[in-house]
N, C-alpha and C positions, 0 to 999 in steps of 0.2 A: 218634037216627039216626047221628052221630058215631061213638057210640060203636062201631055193627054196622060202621060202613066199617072203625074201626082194628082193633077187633078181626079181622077179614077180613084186613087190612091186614101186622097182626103175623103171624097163621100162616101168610101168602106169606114175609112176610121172615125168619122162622126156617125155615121149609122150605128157599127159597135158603142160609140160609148153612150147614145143612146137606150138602144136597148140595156147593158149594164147598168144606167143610171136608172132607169126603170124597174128592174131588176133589185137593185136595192131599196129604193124606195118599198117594194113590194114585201122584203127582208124585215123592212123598221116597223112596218107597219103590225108583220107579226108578230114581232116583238113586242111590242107597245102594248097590241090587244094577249098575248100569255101574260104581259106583266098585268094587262090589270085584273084577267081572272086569277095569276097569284093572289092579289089582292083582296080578291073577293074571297077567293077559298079560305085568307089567312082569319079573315072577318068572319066569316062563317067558323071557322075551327073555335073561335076566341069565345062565340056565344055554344 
């Protein structure tokens, strides 16, 4: 009986950290692309 709850239990908690780590990924990515239109604006400002 243990065992069906954990098991149950693990493919909730790898699903969540799934999605979450998708999720981040998703987070860095806009990050990455505002830093590099910072970058672009900073260059544009300079000229």
């Amino acid at each position: 009986m243990w065992g069906v709850i954990f098991f149950i239990g693990a493919i909730l908690y790898i699903g969540y950290l799934n999605t979450s780590i998708r999720a981040l990924k998703k987070r860095v990515k806009v990050l990455e692309q505002d830093r590099e239109n910072e970058k672009h604006t900073e260059v544009d400002h300079f000229e």
